[in-house]
C-alpha positions in Angstrom: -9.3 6.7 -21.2 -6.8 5.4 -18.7 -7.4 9.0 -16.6 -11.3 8.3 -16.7 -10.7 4.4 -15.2 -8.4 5.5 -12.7 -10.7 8.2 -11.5 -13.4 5.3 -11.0 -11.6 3.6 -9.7 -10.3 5.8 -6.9 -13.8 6.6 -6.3 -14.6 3.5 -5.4 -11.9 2.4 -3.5 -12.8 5.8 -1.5 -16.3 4.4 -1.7 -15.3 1.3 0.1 -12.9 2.9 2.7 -16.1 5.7 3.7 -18.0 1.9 4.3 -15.6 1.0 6.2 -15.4 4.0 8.4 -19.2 4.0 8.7 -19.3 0.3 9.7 -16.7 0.6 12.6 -19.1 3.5 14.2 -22.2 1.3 14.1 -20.6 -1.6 15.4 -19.4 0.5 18.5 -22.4 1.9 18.8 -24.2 -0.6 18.7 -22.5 -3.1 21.4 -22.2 -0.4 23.6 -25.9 -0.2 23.2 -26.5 -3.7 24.3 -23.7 -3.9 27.0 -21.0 -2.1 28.9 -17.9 -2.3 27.2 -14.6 -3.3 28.6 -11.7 -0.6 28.5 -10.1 -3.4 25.9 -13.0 -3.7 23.6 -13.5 0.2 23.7 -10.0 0.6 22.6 -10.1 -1.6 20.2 -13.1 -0.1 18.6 -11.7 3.3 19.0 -8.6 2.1 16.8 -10.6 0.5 14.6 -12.8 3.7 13.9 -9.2 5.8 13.8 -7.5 3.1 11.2 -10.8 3.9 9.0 -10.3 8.2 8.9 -6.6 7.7 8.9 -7.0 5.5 5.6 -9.9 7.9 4.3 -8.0 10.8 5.4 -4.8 9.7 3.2 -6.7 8.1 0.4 -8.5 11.8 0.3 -5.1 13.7 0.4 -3.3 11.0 -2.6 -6.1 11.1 -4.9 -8.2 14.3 -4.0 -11.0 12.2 -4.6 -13.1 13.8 -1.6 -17.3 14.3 -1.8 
């Protein structure tokens, strides 16, 4: 039982991370949609939308959880 709830559990944490990742594109796309970005606030949306794969990315390679 404890493999089964772990397994969930991962999932969802992957889940949440994949929302993450998908929410940090939109929001960049979108602002740049309504206005032209400063090389600040494009950077920081960049790192933002990097931060999201790298977690994804490592979550992925600790608990092979991938879709």
């Amino acid at each position: 039982m404890h493999g089964f709830s772990s397994s969930v559990l991962s999932c969802l944490e992957r889940k949440r991370l994949e929302e993450d990742l998908s929410e940090a594109r939109i929001r960049g796309r979108n602002l740049s949609r309504l206005r032209q970005l400063t090389r600040r606030e494009r950077m920081a949306l960049d790192e933002r939308e990097q931060t999201a794969q790298a977690q994804l990315r490592d979550h992925d390679a600790e608990h092979g959880c991938q879709r």
